[in-house]
C-alpha positions in Angstrom: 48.1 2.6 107.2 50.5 0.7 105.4 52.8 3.7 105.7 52.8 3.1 109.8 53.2 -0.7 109.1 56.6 -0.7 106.7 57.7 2.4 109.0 57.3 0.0 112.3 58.4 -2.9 110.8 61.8 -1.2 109.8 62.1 0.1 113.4 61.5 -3.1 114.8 63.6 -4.9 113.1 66.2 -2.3 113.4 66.0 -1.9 117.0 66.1 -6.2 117.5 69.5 -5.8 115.4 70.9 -3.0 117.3 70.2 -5.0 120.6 71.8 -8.1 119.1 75.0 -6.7 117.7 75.2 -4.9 121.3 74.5 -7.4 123.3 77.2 -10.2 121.6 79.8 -6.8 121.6 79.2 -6.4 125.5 79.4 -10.1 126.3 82.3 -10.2 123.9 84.7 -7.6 124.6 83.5 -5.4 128.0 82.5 -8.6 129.8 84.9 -10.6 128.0 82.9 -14.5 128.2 84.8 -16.5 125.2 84.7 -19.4 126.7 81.4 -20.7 124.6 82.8 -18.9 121.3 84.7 -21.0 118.7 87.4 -18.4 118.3 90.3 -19.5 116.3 88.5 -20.6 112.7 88.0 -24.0 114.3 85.0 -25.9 112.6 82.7 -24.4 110.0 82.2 -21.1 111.4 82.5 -17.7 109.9 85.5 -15.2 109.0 84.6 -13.1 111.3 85.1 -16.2 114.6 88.9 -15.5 114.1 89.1 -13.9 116.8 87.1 -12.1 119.7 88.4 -8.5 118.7 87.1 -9.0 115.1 83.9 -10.4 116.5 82.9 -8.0 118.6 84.0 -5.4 115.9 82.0 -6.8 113.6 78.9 -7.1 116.1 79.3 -3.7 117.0 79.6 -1.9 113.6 76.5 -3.8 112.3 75.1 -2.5 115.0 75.4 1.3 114.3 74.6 0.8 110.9 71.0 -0.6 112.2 70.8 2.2 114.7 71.9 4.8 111.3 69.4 3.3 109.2 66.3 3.5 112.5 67.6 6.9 112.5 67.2 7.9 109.0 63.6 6.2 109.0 62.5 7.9 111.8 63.5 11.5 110.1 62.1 10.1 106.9 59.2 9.2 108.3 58.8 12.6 110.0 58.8 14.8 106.5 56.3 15.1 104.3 58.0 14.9 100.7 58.3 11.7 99.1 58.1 10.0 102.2 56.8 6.7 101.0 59.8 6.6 99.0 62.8 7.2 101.6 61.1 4.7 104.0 61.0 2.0 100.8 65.0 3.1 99.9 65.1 2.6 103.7 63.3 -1.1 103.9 65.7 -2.2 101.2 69.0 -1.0 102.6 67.5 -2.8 105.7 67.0 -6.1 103.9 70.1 -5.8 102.4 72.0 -5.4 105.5 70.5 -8.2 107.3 71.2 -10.3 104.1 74.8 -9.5 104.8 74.7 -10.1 108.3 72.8 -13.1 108.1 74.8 -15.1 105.7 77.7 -13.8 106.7 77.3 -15.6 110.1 
């Protein structure tokens, strides 16, 4: 049972990432609304608010690197050898990751 909880977990909190990191990329660069952004490094606000291009870069490379490490879970989770152990390398990579992104914002 825990197995299925750190497994779901991991693909939950993937998944909310991926939609994050797409959603800011598409309001960002497709729809392009920068009006409520503080582009330009004014204030206390992250390197990555230089500009919209870098933001919505960095929004949309975090976001494949969620959708990388669902993937690898889900196959993970899907063999039988040392399956407990990939999802655990898995969780970590995932907490490390939203560390970065996190702080980083």
């Amino acid at each position: 049972m825990s197995r299925w909880l750190v497994f779901l977990c991991t693909i939950l909190v993937s998944v909310f990432f991926i939609f994050l990191g797409l959603f800011e990329y598409w309001q960002v660069r497709v729809l392009e609304r920068t009006s409520d952004y503080p582009f330009g490094g004014q204030g206390p606000t992250p390197w990555y608010y230089k500009s919209a291009e870098l933001y919505a870069r960095f929004n949309f490379v975090s976001a494949i690197l969620f959708a990388a490490i669902a993937l690898l879970s889900i196959r993970a989770f899907s063999t039988r050898r040392k399956r407990f152990q990939k999802i655990m390398l898995l969780v970590s990579i995932t907490l490390v990751l939203i560390h970065v992104v996190m702080t980083s914002r």
